[in-house]
C-alpha positions in Angstrom: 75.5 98.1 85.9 78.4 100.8 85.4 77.7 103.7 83.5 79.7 103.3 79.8 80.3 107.4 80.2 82.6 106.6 83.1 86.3 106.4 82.0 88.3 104.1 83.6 92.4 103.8 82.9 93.6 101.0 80.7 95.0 98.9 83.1 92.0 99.4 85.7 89.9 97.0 83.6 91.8 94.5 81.6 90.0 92.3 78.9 91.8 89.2 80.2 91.2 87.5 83.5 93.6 85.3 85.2 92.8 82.8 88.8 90.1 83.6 91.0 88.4 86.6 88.9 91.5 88.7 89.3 93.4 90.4 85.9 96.8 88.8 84.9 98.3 92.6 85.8 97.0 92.5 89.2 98.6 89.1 89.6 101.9 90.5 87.5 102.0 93.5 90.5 101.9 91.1 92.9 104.9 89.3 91.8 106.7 92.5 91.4 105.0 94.2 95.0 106.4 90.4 96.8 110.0 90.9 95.5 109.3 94.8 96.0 108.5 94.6 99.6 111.1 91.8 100.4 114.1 93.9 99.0 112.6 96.5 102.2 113.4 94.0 104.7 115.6 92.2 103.4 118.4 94.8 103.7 117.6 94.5 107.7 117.4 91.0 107.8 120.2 90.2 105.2 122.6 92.2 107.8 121.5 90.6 110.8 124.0 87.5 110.8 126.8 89.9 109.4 126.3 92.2 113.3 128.5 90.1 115.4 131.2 90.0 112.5 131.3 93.7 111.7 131.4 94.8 115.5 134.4 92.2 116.2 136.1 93.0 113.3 135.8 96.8 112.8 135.8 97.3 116.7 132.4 98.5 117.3 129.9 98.1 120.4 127.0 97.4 119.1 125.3 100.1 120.8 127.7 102.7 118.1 126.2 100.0 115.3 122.9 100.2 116.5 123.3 104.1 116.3 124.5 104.2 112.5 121.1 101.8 112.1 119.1 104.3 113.9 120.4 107.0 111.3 119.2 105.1 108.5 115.9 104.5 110.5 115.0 107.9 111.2 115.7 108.2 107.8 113.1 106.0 106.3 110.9 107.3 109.3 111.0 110.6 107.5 110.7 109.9 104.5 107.6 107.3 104.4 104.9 109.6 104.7 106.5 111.7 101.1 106.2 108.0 99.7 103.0 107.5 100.2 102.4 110.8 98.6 104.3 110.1 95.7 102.7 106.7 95.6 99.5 108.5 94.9 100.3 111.0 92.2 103.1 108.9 90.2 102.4 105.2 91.1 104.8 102.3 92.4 107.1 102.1 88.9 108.7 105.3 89.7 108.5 104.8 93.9 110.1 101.1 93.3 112.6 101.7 90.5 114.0 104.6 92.6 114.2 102.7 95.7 115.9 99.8 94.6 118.3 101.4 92.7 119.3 103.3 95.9 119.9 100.5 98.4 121.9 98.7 95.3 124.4 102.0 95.1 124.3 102.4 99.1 125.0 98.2 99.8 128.1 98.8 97.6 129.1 101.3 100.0 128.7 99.1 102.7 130.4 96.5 101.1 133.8 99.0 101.5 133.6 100.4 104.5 136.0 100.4 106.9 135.1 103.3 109.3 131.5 104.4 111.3 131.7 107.4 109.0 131.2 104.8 105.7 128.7 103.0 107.6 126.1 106.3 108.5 127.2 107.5 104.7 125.9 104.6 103.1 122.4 105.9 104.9 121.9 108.5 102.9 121.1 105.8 100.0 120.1 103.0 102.3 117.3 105.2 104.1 115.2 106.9 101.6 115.4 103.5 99.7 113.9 101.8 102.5 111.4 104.5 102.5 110.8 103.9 98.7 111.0 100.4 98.1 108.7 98.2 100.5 105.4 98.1 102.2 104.0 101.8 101.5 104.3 101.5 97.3 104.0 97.4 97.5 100.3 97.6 99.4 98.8 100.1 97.8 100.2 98.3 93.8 98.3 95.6 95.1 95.3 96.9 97.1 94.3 99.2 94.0 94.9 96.5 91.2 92.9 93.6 93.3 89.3 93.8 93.1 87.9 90.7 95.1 91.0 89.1 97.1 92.1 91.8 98.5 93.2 90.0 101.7 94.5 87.0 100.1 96.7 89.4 98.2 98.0 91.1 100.9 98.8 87.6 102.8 100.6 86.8 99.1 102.2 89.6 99.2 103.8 89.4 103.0 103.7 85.5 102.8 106.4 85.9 99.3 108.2 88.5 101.7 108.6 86.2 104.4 110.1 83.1 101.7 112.6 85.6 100.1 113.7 86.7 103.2 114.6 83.7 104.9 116.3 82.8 101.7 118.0 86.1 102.5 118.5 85.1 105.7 120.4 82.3 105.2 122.0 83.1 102.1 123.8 86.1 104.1 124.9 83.8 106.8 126.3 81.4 103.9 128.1 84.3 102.1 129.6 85.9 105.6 131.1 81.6 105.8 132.5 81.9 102.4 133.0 85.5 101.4 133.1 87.3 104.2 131.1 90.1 105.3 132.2 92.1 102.9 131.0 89.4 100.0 127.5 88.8 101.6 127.2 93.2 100.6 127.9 92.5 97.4 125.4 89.8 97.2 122.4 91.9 98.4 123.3 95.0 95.7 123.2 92.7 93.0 119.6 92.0 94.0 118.7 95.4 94.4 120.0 96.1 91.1 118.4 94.0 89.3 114.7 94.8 90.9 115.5 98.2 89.6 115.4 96.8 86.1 112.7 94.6 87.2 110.3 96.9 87.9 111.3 99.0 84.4 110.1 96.1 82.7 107.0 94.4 84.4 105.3 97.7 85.8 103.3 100.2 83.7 103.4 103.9 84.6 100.7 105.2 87.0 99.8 101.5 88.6 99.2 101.4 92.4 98.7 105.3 91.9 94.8 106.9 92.6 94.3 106.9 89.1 93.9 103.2 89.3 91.6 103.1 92.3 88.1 101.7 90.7 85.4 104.4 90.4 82.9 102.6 92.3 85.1 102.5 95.4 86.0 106.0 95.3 84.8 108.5 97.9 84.2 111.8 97.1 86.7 113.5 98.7 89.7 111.7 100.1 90.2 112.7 104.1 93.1 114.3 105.4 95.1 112.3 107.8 92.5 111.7 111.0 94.9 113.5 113.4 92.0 114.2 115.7 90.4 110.7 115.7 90.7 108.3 118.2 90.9 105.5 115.9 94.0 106.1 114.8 95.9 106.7 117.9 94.9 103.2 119.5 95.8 102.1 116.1 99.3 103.3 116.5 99.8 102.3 119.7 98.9 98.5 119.0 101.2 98.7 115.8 104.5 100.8 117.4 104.2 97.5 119.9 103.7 95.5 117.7 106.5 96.9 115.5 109.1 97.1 118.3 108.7 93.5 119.2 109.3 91.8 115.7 112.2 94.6 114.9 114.2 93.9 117.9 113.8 89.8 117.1 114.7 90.2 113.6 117.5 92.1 114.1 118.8 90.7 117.3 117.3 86.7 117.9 120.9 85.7 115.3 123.1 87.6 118.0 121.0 86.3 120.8 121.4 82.9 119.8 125.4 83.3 119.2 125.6 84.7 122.2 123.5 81.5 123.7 126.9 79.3 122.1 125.1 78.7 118.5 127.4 79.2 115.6 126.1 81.9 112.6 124.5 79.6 110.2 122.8 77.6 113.1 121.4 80.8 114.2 120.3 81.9 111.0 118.8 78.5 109.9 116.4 79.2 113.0 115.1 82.2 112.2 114.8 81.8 108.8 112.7 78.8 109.6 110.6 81.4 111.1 110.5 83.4 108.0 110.0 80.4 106.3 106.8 79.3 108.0 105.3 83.0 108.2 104.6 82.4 104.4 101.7 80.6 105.6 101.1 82.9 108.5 100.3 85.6 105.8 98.1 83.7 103.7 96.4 82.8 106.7 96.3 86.1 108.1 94.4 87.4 105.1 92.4 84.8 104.3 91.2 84.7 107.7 90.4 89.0 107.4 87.9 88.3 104.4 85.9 86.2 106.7 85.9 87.8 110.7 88.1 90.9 110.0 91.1 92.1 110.0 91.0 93.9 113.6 89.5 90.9 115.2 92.2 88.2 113.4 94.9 91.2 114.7 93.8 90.1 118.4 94.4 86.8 117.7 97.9 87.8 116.2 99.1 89.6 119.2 98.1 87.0 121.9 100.3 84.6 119.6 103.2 87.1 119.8 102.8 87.7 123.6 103.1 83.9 124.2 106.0 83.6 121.9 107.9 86.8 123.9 107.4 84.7 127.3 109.1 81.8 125.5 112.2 83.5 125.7 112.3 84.0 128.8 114.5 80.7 129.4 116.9 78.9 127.4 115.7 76.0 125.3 117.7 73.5 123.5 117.8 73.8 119.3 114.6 71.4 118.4 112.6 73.6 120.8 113.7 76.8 119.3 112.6 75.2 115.7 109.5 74.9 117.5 109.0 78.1 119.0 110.4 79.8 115.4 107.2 77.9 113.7 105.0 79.4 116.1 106.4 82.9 116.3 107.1 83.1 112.4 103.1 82.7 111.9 102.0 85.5 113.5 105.0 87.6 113.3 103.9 87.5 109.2 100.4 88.0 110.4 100.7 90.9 112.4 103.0 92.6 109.2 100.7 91.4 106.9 97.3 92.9 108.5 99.2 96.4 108.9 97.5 97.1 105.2 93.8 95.7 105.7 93.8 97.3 109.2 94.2 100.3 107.6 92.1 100.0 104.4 89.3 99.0 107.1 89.8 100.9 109.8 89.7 104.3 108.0 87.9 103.9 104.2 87.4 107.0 103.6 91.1 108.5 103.5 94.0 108.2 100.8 95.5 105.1 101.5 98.8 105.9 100.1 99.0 108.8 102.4 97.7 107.4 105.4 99.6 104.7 105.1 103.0 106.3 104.7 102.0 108.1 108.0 101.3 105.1 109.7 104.0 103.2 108.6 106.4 106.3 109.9 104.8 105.6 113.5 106.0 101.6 112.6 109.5 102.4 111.7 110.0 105.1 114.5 109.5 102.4 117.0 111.7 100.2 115.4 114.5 103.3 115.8 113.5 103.1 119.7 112.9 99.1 119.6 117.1 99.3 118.3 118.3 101.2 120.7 116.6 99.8 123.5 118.1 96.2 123.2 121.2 97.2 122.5 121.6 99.4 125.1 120.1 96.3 127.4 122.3 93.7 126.2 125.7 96.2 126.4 124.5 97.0 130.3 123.9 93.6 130.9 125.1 91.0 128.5 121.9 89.5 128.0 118.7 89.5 125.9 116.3 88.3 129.0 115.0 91.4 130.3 114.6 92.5 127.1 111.8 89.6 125.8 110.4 90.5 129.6 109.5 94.1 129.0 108.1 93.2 125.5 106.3 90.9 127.0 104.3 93.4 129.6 104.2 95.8 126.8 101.8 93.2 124.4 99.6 92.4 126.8 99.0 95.8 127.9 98.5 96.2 123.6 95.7 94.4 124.4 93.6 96.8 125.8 93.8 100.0 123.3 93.0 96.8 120.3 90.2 96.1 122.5 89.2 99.7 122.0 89.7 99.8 118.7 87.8 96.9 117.8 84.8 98.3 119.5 85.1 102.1 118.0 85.6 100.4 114.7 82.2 98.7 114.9 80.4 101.7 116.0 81.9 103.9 112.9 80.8 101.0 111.1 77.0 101.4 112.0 76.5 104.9 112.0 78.2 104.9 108.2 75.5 102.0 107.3 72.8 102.7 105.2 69.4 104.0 107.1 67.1 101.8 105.2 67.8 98.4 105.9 66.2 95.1 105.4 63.1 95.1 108.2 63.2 98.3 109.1 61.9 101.8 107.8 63.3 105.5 107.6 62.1 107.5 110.5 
């Protein structure tokens, strides 16, 4: 039974309860952290159908668009692990709000620009947004509000993602029919705009911040960042993988598929059917971590990804590409989604906000490489092929550090447990 001396913040133990044992705020954040983390990838995702008409029509190679990309990256690369820090001492409101309300201001930019120089400009805004808005403040909202579900939640959270952003998705390609390129810009800042007020309005000040951490799961000193440890190398070497793989199919499978003879809105009806499908790929994701783990589900996750890389491989006709999006969108969300419960198991003892803007840095950095890479492949050769070939080798050879992991994981796991157990006496 808690101690009635300890003080807890206002919103760490609400009177009310709402579905499965969980407060009506931790479900409120959780609407707010879905829309939240969507409006991070959406930006990405919203500008995939737009590359082939932007290049064409500006006369780019999409090796210089893939560099102005890369800017913006780098950007949000840098700028993650001050997130999480900020995450920590101010909460998500003032992380989300700010965030939001710079992609709005820097998709407007986009919306007029007419040289390379507008395009890396609009960065500047785009970037640190990035940085600000998504997975970083989203996670830790909803890891420190939840107190039972935590993995549900975070499949919630990445499943709502993946709905809005097929919705995205599509809606972009729609726009870029009817409005143009330019039009399908405008679209996405009114969106970000109005999560700025949003998140004003639904969020309270200091929420998803370590004040709201519950004192029983508190440690007594939060860990630096485990440089040194083992554990989190392997763990960023599955996830850059991991990370370079999904990137490079959410940003190039639309121009792939053009390029295979399908028109814009065919392509984006595809892989938003992906998108579409991961909703349930995160649920089940999570779910599936409250009951073996999340490192162990994460090995089912990147066999699932490796068989869905050697699917490319060949062309297939339309209905097999519906099929092959259904597979891949499931553990594409599940691999994003366990990023959060990976870490919150894997290392207990350090400041999630921090550590997970550090890790997350590691995540985007590869998607700055992952960029590059395929464009530079497809401008040297025209095709995507070799590129789902190396991806391929590279998740099966992911295999072996999660291996590792798994079994350093377990062994941290029984030297941390209790000496007196059930059947056994103290020595």
């Amino acid at each position: 039974m808690r101690g009635q001396d300890v003080e807890t913040p206002s919103y760490a133990e609400p009177a009310s309860r709402g579905p499965l044992g969980e407060s009506w705020r931790a479900w409120t954040a959780l609407a707010v952290g879905v829309l939240a983390v969507s409006a991070q990838s959406a930006l990405a995702y919203g500008m995939s159908p737009l590359l082939k008409s932007i290049t064409e029509e500006l006369s780019w190679s999409r090796s210089e668009y893939a560099a102005a990309m890369n800017f913006r990256l780098l950007l949000i690369v840098a700028m993650v692990p001050v997130v999480g820090r900020l995450v920590d001492r101010l909460g998500a409101r003032v992380v989300l709000f700010s965030g939001a309300f710079a992609i709005g201001l820097g998709t407007l930019l986009m919306a007029q620009m007419s040289s390379l120089w507008g395009f890396w400009i609009s960065g500047l805004l785009t970037g640190p947004g990035q940085a600000a808005v998504g997975t970083v403040a989203s996670s830790a909202l909803v890891l420190r509000l939840f107190r039972r579900r935590q993995g549900l939640a975070i499949g919630i959270l990445n499943g709502g993602d993946n709905l809005i952003t097929s919705g995205v998705h599509i809606g972009s390609a729609y726009l870029l029919v009817h409005a143009g390129w330019r039009g399908a810009f405008g679209g996405l800042a009114v969106g970000y705009l109005a999560l700025a007020v949003l998140v004003l309005v639904a969020l309270r000040s200091g929420e998803g911040g370590e004040e709201s951490e519950p004192k029983e799961r508190e440690s007594s000193g939060a860990s630096p960042i485990p440089w040194g440890e083992a554990r989190f190398w392997l763990l960023i070497v599955v996830y850059v993988i991991l990370y370079g793989y999904v990137t490079t199919i959410g940003l190039h499978f639309p121009a792939f598929q053009q390029d295979l003879g399908r028109t814009a809105d065919v392509a984006a009806w595809i892989y938003g059917f992906s998108t579409m499908v991961g909703a349930g790929g995160s649920i089940l994701a999570g779910w599936t971590s409250e009951r073996i783990g999340s490192v162990a589900t994460l090995r089912w996750v990147v066999l699932g990804l490796l068989a869905s890389s050697i699917a490319l491989w060949s062309s297939i006709g339309v209905g097999a590409y519906y099929v092959w999006a259904a597979g891949y969108g499931i553990v594409n969300a599940g691999a994003v989604a366990l990023l959060a419960l990976v870490v919150r198991d894997v290392f207990r003892g350090a400041s999630f906000g921090r550590l997970m803007g550090v890790v997350y840095a590691f995540c985007m950095a590869a998607t700055v490489a992952a960029n590059t890479f395929a464009s530079a492949i497809f401008d040297a050769s025209r095709s995507y092929i070799l590129v789902w070939q190396v991806y391929s080798v590279l998740l099966l050879l992911a295999l072996v550090p999660l291996q590792m992991l798994v079994r350093r994981t377990r062994r941290v796991a029984e030297a941390d447990a209790p000496l007196h157990r059930p059947g056994r006496t103290a020595s």
